[in-house]
GUFIKE-243960 format. One record per residue (C-alpha): residue in one letter; x, y, z. Coordinates in steps of 0.5 Angstrom, whole numbers. Layout:
{r 'a'; {X; Y; Z}}
...
REM end
This chain:
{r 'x'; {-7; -27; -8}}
{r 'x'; {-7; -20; -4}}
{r 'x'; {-1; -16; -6}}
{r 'x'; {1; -8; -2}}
{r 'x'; {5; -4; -3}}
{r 'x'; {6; 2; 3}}
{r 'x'; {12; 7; 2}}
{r 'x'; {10; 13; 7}}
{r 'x'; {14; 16; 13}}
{r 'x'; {8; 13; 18}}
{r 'x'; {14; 10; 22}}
{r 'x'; {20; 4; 21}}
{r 'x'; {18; -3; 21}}
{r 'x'; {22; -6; 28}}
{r 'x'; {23; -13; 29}}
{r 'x'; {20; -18; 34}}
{r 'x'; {24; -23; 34}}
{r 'x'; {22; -27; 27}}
{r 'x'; {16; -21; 26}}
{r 'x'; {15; -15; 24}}
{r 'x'; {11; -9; 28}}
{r 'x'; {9; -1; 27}}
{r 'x'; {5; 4; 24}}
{r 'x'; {9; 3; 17}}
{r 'x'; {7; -5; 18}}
{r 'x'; {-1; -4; 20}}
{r 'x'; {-2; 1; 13}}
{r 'x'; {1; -4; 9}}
{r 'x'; {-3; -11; 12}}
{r 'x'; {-9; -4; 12}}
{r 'x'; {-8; -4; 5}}
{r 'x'; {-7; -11; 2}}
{r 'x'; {-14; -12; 6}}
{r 'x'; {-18; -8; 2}}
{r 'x'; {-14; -11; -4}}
{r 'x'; {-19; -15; -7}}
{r 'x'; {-17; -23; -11}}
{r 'x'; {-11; -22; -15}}
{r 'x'; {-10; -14; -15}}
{r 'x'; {-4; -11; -13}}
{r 'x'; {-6; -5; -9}}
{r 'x'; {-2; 2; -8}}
{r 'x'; {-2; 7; -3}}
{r 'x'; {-2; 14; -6}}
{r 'x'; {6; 15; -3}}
{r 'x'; {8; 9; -7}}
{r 'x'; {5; 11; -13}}
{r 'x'; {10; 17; -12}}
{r 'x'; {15; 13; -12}}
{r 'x'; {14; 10; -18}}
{r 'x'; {13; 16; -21}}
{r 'x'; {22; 14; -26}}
{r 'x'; {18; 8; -28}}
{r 'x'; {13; 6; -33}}
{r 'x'; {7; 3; -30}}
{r 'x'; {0; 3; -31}}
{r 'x'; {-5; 4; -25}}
{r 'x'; {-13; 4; -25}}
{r 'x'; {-17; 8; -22}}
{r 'x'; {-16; 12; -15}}
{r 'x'; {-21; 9; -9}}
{r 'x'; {-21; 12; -2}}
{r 'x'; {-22; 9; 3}}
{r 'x'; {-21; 9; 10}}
{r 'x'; {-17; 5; 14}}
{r 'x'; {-18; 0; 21}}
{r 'x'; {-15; 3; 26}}
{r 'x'; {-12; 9; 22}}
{r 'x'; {-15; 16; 22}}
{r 'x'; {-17; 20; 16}}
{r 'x'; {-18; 17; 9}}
{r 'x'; {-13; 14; 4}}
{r 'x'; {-12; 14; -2}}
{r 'x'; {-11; 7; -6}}
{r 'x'; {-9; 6; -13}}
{r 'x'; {-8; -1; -17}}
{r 'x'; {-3; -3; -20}}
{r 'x'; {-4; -6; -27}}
{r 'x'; {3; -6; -29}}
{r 'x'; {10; -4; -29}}
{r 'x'; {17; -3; -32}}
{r 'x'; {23; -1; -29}}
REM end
């Protein structure tokens, strides 16, 4: 199993009918793609987020993107607590 999380200001998700399309969507199928087995996979937007909570995060990759410019910085996350 292959977890992401993308939180960023890319864009809104817009519904399709039973789907879901747009920037903010590609990045998160983008980064739960270079998630490998297991992981649970961050983007660096995410990772702010999660700044109030408790959580432990592995060390930092970055790594580019299919179809999205630049690169980006991916954190995995070994464990949280609200």
């Amino acid at each position: 199993m292959r977890t992401a999380a993308n939180c960023s200001n890319a864009g809104e998700a817009v519904a399709i009918g039973d789907d879901y399309a747009g920037v903010a969507v590609a990045k998160a199928a983008r980064v739960a793609s270079a998630a490998h087995g297991g992981e649970i996979l961050i983007s660096s937007a995410t990772r702010e987020l999660l700044d109030r909570f408790t959580c432990e995060t592995g060390p930092e990759r970055v790594v580019e993107l299919k179809g999205l410019s630049g690169t980006h910085r991916l954190i995995p996350l070994l464990s949280f607590a609200p």
